[in-house]
Every structure is written in structure tokens, then in C-alpha cells.
N, C-alpha and C positions, 0 to 999 in steps of 0.2 A: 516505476512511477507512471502513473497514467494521468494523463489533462482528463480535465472535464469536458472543455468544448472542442477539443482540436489535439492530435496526436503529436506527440514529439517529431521532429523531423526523419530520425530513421530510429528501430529497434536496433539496429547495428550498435551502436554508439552504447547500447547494455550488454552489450555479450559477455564482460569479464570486466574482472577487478580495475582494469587501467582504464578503461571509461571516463568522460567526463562529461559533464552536463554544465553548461554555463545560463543562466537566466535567462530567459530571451527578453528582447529589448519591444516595447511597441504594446498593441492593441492584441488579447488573447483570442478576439475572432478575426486574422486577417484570415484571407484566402492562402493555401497549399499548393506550392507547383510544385510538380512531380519529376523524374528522369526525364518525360519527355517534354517539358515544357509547358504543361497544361495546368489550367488553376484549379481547385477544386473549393468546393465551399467544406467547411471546416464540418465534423462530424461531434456529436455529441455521446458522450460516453455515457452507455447504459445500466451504471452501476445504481442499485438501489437508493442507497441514502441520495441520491441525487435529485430525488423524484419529492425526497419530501424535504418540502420549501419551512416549514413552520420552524420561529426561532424558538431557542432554547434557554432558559433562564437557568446558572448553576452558582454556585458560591463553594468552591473547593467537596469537602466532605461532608460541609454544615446540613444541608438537607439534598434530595434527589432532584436528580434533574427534573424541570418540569415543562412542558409545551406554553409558551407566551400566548396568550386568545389573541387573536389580530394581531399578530404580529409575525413577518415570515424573514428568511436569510433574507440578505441580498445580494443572491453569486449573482444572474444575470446584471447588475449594475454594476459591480465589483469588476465582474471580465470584461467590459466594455469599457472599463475604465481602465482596461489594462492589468488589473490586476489578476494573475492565475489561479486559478484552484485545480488541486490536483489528486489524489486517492495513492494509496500504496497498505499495503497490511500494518496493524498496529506494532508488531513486534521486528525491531530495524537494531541497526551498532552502527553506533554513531563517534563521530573523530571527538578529542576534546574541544578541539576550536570550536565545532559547532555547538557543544551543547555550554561551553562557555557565553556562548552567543546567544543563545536560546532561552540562555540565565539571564541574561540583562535587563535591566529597569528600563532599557528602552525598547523594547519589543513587548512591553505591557498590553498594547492596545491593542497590538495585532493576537494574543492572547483572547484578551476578553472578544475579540470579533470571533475566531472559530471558535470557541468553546461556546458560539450561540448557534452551533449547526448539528442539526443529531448525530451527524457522522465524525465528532472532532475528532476523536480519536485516531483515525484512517487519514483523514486530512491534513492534520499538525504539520509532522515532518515532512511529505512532498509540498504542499502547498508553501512554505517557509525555504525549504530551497530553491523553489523555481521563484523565489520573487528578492532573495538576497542579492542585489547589485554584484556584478563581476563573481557572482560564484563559481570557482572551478575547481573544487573538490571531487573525488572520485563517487561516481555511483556507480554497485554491481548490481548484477545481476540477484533476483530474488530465489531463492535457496528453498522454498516452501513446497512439496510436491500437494495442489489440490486440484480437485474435480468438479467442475460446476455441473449442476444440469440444465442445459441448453433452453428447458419448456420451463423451469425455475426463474422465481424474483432478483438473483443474481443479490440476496440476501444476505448468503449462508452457502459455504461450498458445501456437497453430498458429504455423508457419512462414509466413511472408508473401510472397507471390507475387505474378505480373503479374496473376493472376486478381482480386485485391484492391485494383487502380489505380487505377479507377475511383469506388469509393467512398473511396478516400484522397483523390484528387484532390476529389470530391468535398464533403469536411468539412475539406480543409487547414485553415483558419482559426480550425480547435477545435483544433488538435493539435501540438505544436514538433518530439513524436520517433515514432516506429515502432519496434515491435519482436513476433518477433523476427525476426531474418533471417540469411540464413545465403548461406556463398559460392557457392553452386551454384546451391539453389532461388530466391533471391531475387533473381540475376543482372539480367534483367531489369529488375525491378522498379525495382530502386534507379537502375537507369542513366535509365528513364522520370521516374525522382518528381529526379531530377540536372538532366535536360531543359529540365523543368517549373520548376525554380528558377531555372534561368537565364533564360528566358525572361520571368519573373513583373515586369512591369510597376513599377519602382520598388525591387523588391522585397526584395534578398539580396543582401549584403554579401561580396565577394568576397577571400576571403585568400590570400596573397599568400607561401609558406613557403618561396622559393627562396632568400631571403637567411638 
């Protein structure tokens, strides 16, 4: 989970499964003291969909999202009023209490408010845990091996290639999926990291879809 305007207190606190992340209480722009005592002014997270403010009109599957004319989010009012927004990748496993929760006719409104931001998707589930009262459910670590490039809109991670094997093969055991990859450039790749499973000592559960 990443804030939008100011970092969680430490990365530590995501290193593995028994983590927990409780809501934080207050204004989402206070100031940051550090180890040693020093405040710092709060940083702003430069992930893409951040940058575009224009709201979004949707109604389920009935027609495509469309851009509102004059009309934009309102995160900076929203954080100033205490309220978080947060970013995390769309694909998450989630406990049943929460999505029990997530179900409710009373979380309707908070609903209709992201799904007027272009990035709802990404925003949903961090943005709804960092603002559920006393939440202390477990958050892990993200499982996802990807590559941004640094001179990039931080959009869209890099396409993933054989050039990228090596340190995949490398940290396999941090990581369950890759992405992204695509049918041309990442040819290779996938056929090596296919190899590499089959081979894996014990490893990888082999299915069986001909029946």
C-alpha cells in the first residue's frame, strides 16, 4: 500500500504475512518525525493516476467510463480532511470479513466517491483499509515481480524480457506472479521461467486440463 501524500510510518511493518496495519487517526498531511527526532513535511507520491485530477462518471457495465467536463476528484480536500487515499495493484486476496464489509449498503457512498477517480481500480481496497476505524487485519507483503522505468510516467510497469531472467530466477521465492508480459517480447522469457518450474526440485503442482 502506498499513501498518496505521505508514506506509512515504516516499510518494516510489510515485510511478511503477520504485519499489521491499523488506520491512522488525524489529518493525512501531518508532518513525519524520523529516528532522530526531526519533522519532515510529508512527500507526495508520484504515481500517475494521481496527476489526473478530472472526475469520472460510471454506472456499473451499462455504458464506458466517461471524463465529467468541469468537474475534477477531490483527493486534496478529502486528505485535508483527514481522509486517505492510497494506491496498491488491482489484483489483492482478501479475508472474508472484509469483503463481507465491502458488501454492505453502508459503504455505498464511499463507493460512488472512488469510482469517480480514473485510478479506482488501484485505489479501492488500500484507500478502504486505511480509513476503516480500528482496522488491524493483516497486510503482506506484494508478491508481484515488476520493473518500472525511472525516465517513464510510472503509467504502466516495462514489458519483461529474457533480459530480466536472471534476476527473476534470482528472487523467485519473493514473488508468485510477473507482470507485464506480452506475446512477442516476453516469448522467451516465459518459456525459460516454464523450464525453470518444471524442473524445481519438489516444486510445482502440475494440472492436468485435458479432461
Amino acid at each position: 500500500i502506498t499513501r498518496r501524500c505521505e508514506p506509512l510510518p515504516s516499510e518494516a511493518q510489510f515485510e511478511d504475512a503477520n504485519s499489521k496495519v491499523a488506520a491512522p487517526k488525524g489529518k493525512a498531511n501531518l508532518d513525519h518525525e524520523d529516528s532522530t527526532g526531526v519533522y519532515h513535511q510529508p512527500t507526495k507520491d508520484s504515481w500517475y493516476w494521481w496527476s489526473v485530477n478530472a472526475a469520472v462518471a460510471s454506472c456499473g457495465g451499462r455504458f464506458e467510463p466517461a471524463e465529467v467536463k468541469d468537474a475534477r476528484f477531490p483527493a486534496d480536500e478529502l486528505e485535508s480532511a483527514g481522509f486517505l487515499l492510497a494506491r496498491s495493484t488491482e489484483w489483492v486476496v482478501l479475508t472474508r470479513e472484509l469483503v463481507r464489509y465491502a458488501a454492505g449498503p453502508g459503504l455505498m457512498p464511499f463507493k460512488q466517491l472512488i469510482g469517480m477517480h480514473a485510478g479506482a481500480d488501484e485505489i479501492f481496497w488500500p484507500t478502504l483499509v486505511l480509513n476503516i476505524p480500528n482496522f488491524t487485519q493483516k497486510v503482506s507483503r506484494q508478491r508481484w515481480y515488476m520493473k518500472w522505468d525511472p525516465a517513464g510516467t510510472g503509467h504502466s510497469p516495462m514489458v519483461l524480457t529474457e533480459a530480466h531472467l536472471k534476476e527473476i530466477l534470482n528472487q523467485k521465492d519473493q514473488y508468485l506472479f510477473m507482470r507485464k508480459v506480452t506475446d512477442d517480447a516476453s516469448v522467451q522469457l516465459m518459456r525459460q521461467i516454464d523450464s525453470d518450474m518444471e524442473t524445481e526440485p519438489g516444486g510445482f503442482i502440475q494440472l492436468d486440463f485435458s479432461s
